[in-house]
N, C-alpha and C positions, 0 to 999 in steps of 0.2 A: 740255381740261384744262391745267393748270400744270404748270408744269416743277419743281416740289417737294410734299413729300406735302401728303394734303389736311391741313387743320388740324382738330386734333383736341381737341373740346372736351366738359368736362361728358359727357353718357349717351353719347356714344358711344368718347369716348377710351376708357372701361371693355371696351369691345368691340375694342380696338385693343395689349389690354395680354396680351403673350405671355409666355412663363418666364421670357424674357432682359430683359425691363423687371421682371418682379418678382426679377429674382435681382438686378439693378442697384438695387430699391429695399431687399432686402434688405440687400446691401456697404452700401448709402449711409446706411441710416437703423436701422441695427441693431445693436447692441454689440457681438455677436459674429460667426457666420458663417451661423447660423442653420440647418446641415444636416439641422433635421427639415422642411423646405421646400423644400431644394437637392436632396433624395436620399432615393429612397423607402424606402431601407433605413434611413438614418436614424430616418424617418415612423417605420417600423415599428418599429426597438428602443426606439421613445422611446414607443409604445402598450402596447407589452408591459412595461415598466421600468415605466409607473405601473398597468398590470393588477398585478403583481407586489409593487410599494409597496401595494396596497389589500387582495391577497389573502395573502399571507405571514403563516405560512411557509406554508400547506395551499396551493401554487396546481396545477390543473387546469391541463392546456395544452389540450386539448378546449376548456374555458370560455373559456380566453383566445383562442383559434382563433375562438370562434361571435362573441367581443365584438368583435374587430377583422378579422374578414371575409378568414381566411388557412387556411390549412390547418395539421392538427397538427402533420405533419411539419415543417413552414414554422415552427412556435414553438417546436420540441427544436429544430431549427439555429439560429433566432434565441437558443434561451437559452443554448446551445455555446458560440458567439460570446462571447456577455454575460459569463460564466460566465470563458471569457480572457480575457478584455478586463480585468476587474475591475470589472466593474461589478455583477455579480448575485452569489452564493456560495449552493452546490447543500448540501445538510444530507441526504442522502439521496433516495430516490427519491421524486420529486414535493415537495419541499420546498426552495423558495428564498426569499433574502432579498435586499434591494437592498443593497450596501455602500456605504460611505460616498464613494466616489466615482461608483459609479452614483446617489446622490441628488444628489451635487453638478452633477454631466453635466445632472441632469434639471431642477434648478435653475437652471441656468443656460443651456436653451434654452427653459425656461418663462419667462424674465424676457424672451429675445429674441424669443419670439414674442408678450409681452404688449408691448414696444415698438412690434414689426411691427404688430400691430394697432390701437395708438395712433395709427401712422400713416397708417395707411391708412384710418379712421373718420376722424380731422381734417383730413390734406392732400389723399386721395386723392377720398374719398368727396362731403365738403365741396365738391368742383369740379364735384359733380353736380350740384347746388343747384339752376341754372340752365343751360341749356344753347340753340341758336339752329337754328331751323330756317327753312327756306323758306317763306311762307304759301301754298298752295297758289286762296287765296281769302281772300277779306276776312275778318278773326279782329277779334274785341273784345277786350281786356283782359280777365280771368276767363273766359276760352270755353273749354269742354273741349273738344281737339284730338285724332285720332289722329295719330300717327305712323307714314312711314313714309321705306323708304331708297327713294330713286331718284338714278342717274348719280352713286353716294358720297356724295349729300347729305340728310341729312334733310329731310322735307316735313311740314310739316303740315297739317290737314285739320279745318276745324267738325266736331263731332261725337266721340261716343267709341265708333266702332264698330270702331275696328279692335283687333290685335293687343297693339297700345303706345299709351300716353294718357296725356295730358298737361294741364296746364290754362296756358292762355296769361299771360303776367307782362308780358309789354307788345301792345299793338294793334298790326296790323301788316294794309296794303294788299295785295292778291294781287300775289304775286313778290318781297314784301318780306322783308327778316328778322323773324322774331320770338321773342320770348324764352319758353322754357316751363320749366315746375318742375314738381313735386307727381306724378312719373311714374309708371305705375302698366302690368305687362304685359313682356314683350318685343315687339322689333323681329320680325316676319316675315319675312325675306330669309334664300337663301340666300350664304355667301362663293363670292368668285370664284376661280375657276380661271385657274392661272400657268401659259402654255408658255414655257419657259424656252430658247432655242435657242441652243447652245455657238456661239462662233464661235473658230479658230482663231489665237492670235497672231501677228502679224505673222513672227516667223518661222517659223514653220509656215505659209505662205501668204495668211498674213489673211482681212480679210472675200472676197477671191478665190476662196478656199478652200470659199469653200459653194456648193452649187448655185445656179444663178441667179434658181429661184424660192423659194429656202428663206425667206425673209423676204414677199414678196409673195402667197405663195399660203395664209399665212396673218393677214393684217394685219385682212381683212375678221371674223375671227372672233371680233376680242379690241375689248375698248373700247378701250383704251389701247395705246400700246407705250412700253418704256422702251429705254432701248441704259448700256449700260455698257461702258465702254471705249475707246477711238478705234475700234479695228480691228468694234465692235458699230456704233458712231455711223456709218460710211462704207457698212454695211450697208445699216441702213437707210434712209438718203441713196438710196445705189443702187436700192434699190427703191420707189423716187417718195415717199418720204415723211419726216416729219419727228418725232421721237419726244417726248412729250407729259414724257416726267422723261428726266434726264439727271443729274442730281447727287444724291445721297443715296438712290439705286436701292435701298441693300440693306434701306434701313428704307422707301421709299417705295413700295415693289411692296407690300411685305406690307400696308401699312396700304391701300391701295388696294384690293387684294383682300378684306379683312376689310370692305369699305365694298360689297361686292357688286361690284365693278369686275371684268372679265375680265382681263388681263397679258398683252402679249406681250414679255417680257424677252429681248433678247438681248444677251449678256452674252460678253467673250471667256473663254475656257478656262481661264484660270489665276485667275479671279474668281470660279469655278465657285461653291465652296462659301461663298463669303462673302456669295453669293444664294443659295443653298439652306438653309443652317443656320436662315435667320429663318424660311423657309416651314415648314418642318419642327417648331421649335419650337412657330409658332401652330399646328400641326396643318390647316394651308393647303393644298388638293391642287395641283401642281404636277407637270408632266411632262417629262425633260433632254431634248431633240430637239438634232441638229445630223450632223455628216460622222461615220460610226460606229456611232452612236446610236439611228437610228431603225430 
């Protein structure tokens, strides 16, 4: 493997895009902040505000409960909320109205979420079009292909038997690249699994610091390893090997593992979270091992 993430193109980048890439396409291509996207609380006063705008004044909170998939209780505290906020106004029992700043609230993350999705049907989507995989054997031009991942890479495959299909946009020799579009399906793979093994900073002992087989006696288990760090990189140096990424670890694990790749990141201590927060975001399984820990 390369010592940077793999490159991520067309149908699979889609498979590689966690909250923290859509909260960053959010800031970048949104007019405002877009918090019915960032926060499920959000989500939720912003389903009940237009439950509310459609039934008014008679609104049921049962009804609005069975339409957006919450509980009663859960839509009397959401409308408490709303109700102080200034956004809803109560006329008695079971009778609200939207105020004119709760329509403006809803007005104007209904305009950022029809941006959001401007963007994401023209820049995002559009990079789907076309996308490159490996020909696993001789492909014709228009040959419907499966799809599938192996060693992070997609492969393609004559025929359309599998999970994910494609039809091929240029001919391509077995082992060659080739272009596919017209996809049709999911990929079949599971993601990989991250051990993540703390290594102590240099004042705390350094890579010294770890048992002697803590990197070697799991090297054989992972495809990859990465090192983050100095006091990671002499680690695993020390233990006969040489680690596959080295720069840009905290987005290049996650995407490796989202590619079905196993991880063995080891990362010093004080780097902790700035590798876990992305696994955690893509919903990646990942395990902290190190002095302490296990």
């Amino acid at each position: 493997m390369g010592a940077s993430a793999p490159d991520a193109g067309g149908y699979t980048k889609l498979l590689e895009l966690g909250s923290s890439e859509l909260a960053v396409m959010v800031e970048s291509r949104a007019n405002g902040d877009l918090g019915v996207l960032r926060s499920k609380r959000n989500a939720t006063r912003y389903q009940i505000l237009v439950e509310i705008a459609e039934r008014q004044p008679a609104v049921s909170q049962q009804e609005i409960a069975d339409e957006i998939g919450v509980t009663a209780q859960a839509v009397s505290d959401y409308l408490g909320d709303l109700v102080e906020e200034g956004h809803a106004r109560k006329h008695g029992r079971g009778r609200y109205e939207v105020t004119k700043e709760g329509v403006d609230w809803l007005i104007s993350q209904t305009d950022d979420l029809r941006t959001f999705v401007e963007y994401v049907s023209e820049s995002v989507l559009e990079e789907v079009d076309v996308d490159t995989a490996v020909a696993d054997a001789d492909i014709d031009d228009g040959e419907r292909v499966s799809l599938s991942m192996h060693d992070g890479v997609m492969h393609a495959t004559p025929g359309a038997d599998g999970s994910a299909t494609a039809v091929a946009v240029t001919g391509a020799a077995a082992g060659q690249d080739v272009g596919t579009a017209e996809f049709d399906g999911m990929l079949d793979y599971e993601p990989g699994e991250v051990t993540v093994l703390s290594t102590p900073v240099v004042q705390d002992g350094g890579s010294g610091a770890l048992p002697d087989d803590a990197v070697t006696a799991r090297l054989a288990a992972h495809d990859i390893v990465a090192a983050a760090g100095v006091e990671a990189l002499v680690a695993v140096r020390d233990a006969g090997s040489e680690p596959d990424i080295r720069f840009g670890t905290a987005s290049a694990v996650p995407a490796a593992a989202s590619r079905g790749l196993s991880v063995l990141l080891v990362v010093t201590a004080d780097r902790l979270s700035e590798h876990t927060d992305p696994l955690r975001e893509r919903n990646l399984g990942y395990e902290v091992v190190g002095p302490g820990l296990d």
